[in-house]
C-alpha positions as CSV (number, residue, x, y, z in Angstrom):
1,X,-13.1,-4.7,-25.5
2,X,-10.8,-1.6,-25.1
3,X,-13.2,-0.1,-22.3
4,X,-13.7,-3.6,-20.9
5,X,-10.2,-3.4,-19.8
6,X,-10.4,0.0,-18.6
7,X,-13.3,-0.8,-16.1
8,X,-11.4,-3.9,-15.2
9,X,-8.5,-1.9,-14.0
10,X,-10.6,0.5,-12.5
11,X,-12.2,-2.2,-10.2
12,X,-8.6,-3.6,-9.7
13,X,-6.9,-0.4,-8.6
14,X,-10.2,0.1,-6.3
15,X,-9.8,-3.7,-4.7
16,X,-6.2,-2.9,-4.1
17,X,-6.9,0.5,-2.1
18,X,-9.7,-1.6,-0.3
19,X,-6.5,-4.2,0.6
20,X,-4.5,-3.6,3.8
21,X,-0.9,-3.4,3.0
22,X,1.2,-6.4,3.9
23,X,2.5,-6.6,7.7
24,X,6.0,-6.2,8.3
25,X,7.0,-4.9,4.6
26,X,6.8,-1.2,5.4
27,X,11.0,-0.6,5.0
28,X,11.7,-4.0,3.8
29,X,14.0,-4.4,0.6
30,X,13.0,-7.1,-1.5
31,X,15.8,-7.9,-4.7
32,X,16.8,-4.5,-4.3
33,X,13.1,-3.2,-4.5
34,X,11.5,-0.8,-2.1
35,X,8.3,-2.9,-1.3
36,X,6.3,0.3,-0.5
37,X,8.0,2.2,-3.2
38,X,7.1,-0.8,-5.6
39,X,3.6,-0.8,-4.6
40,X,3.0,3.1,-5.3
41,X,4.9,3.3,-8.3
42,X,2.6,0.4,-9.8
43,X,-0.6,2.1,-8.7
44,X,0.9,5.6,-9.9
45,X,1.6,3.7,-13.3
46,X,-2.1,2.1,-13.5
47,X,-3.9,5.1,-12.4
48,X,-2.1,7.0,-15.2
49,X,-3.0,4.6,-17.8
50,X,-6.3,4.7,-17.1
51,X,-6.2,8.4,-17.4
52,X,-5.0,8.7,-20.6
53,X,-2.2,7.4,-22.9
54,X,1.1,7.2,-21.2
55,X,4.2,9.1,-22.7
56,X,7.6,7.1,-23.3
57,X,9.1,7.7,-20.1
58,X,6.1,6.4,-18.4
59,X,5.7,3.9,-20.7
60,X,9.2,2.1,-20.4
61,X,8.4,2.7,-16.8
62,X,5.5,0.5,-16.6
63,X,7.4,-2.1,-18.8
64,X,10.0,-2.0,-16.3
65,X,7.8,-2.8,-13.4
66,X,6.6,-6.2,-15.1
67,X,10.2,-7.1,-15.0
68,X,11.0,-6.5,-11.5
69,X,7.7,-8.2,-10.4
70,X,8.8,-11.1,-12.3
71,X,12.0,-11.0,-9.6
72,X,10.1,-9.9,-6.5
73,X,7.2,-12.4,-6.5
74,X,8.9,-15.4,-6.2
75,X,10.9,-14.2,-3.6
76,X,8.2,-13.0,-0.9
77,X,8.0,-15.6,1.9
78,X,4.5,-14.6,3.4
79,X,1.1,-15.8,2.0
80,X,-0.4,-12.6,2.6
81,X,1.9,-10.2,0.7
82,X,2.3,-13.1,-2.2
83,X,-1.4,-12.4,-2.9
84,X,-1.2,-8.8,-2.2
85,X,2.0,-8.2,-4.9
86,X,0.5,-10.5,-7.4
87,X,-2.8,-8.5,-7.4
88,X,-0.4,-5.7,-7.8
89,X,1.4,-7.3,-10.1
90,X,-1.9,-7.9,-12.5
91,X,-2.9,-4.5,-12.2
92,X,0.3,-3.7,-13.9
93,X,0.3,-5.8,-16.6
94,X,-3.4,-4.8,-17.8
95,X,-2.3,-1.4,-17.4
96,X,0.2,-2.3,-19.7
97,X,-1.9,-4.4,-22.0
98,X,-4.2,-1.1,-22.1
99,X,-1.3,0.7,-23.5
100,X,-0.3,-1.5,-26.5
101,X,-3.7,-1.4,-26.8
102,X,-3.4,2.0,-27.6
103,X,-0.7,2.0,-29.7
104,X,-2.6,0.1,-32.6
C-alpha cells in the first residue's frame, strides 16, 4: 500500500509538470498567498516526500500548506486554476498521508 501511494504521487507530480500554469496568476496574491510561490512550495514539499522521510521543519511545512489550500481554493474565481490548485492541492495531501505513513 505504502509504495502504491508513492507511485501515485509520482504520477501526480508528473501530471502537474505536464499542466500549463494558470493564465493571469503569475504575481497575483491570493489570501495573502503567493500563487506561484504556493505552487513551488507544494511541489518542493511532494517531491521531497517522495524522496525520503521529511524532517520536522519540512514536515510542519507540508501540514501547513493543507491549511492554506483549504483558504485559497475556494477563493480562485477561474475554472482553470480551480482544477489546476486542487490537483496541487491533492498532491499535497498524499504527500502528507505518505508521511504519517511513515511515522507508524
Amino acid at each position: 500500500m505504502f509504495e502504491e501511494r508513492l507511485d501515485a504521487l509520482s504520477q501526480m507530480m508528473a501530471e502537474h509538470m505536464a499542466m500549463p500554469f494558470p493564465p493571469g496568476f503569475r504575481g497575483l496574491d491570493i489570501e495573502g498567498q503567493d500563487m506561484v510561490l504556493l505552487d513551488a512550495d507544494a511541489y518542493g514539499y511532494a517531491s521531497s516526500a517522495l524522496k525520503g522521510p521529511l524532517d520536522e521543519q519540512r514536515r510542519a511545512g507540508l501540514l501547513r500548506l493543507t491549511a492554506v489550500f483549504e483558504t485559497v481554493l475556494p477563493a480562485i474565481d477561474d475554472e482553470y486554476a480551480t482544477t489546476y490548485y486542487t490537483r496541487v492541492r491533492d498532491m499535497v495531501v498524499l504527500a502528507a498521508e505518505i508521511e504519517a505513513l511513515r511515522g507508524k
